[in-house]
C-alpha positions as CSV (number, residue, x, y, z in Angstrom):
1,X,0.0,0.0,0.0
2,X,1.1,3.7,-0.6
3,X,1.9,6.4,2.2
4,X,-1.2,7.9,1.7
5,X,-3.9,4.7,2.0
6,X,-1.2,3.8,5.2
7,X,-2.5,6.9,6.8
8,X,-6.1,6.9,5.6
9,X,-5.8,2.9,7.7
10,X,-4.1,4.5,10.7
11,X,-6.5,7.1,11.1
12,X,-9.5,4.8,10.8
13,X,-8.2,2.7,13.6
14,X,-7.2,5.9,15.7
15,X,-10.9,6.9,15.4
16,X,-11.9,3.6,16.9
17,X,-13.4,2.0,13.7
18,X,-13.3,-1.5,14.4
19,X,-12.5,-4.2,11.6
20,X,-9.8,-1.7,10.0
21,X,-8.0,-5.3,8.0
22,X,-4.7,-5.5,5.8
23,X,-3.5,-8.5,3.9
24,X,0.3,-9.7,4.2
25,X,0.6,-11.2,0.5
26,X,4.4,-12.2,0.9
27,X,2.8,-14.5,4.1
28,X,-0.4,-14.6,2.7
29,X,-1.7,-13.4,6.1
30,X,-4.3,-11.1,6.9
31,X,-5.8,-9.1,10.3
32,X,-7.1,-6.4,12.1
33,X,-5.0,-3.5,12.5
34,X,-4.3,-2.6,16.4
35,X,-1.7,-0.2,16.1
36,X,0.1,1.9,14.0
37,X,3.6,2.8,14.9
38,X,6.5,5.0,12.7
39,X,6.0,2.6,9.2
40,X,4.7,-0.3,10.7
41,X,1.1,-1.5,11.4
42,X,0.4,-3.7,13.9
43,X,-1.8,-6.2,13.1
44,X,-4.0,-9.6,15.1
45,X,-4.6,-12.3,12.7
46,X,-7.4,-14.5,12.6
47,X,-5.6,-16.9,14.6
48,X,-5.0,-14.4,17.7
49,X,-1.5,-14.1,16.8
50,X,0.3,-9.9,16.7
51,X,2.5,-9.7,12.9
52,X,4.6,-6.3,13.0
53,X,4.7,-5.1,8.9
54,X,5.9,-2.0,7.0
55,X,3.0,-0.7,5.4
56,X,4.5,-1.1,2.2
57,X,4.4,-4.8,2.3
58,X,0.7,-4.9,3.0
59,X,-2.8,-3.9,1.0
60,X,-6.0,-2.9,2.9
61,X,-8.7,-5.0,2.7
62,X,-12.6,-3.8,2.7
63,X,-14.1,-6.6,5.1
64,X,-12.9,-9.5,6.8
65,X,-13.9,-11.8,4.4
66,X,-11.3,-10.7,2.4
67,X,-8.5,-11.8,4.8
C-alpha cells in the first residue's frame, strides 16, 4: 500500500473503527490493524496471533472476508 492509504488505515483505527484489516501477500496473512507505529502496522490475525509489517508490504482490505 502507498503512504497515503497507510495513513487513511491508521486514522480509521485511531478513530476507533473496528475491523480496520490488511493483507500480508508475501505471508499470505491477513488481520485487524491494532496499532500503527512510525512505518509499521500492527496487526492480530485470525488466529489471535500480533504480525509487526511495514505498510509497504501490506494492501488494505474492505471486510474480513477478504483476509
Amino acid at each position: 500500500m502507498d503512504k497515503e492509504s497507510y495513513l487513511y488505515v491508521c486514522n480509521k483505527m485511531e478513530e476507533g473503527r473496528e475491523g480496520v484489516f490488511v493483507n500480508h501477500p508475501a505471508t499470505d496473512e491477513g488481520g485487524e490493524v491494532i496499532e500503527c507505529t512510525g512505518e509499521q502496522m500492527i496487526v492480530r490475525t485470525s488466529t489471535g496471533e500480533e504480525r509487526r509489517w511495514s505498510y509497504q508490504e501490506c494492501e488494505e482490505t474492505l471486510s474480513r472476508r477478504e483476509i
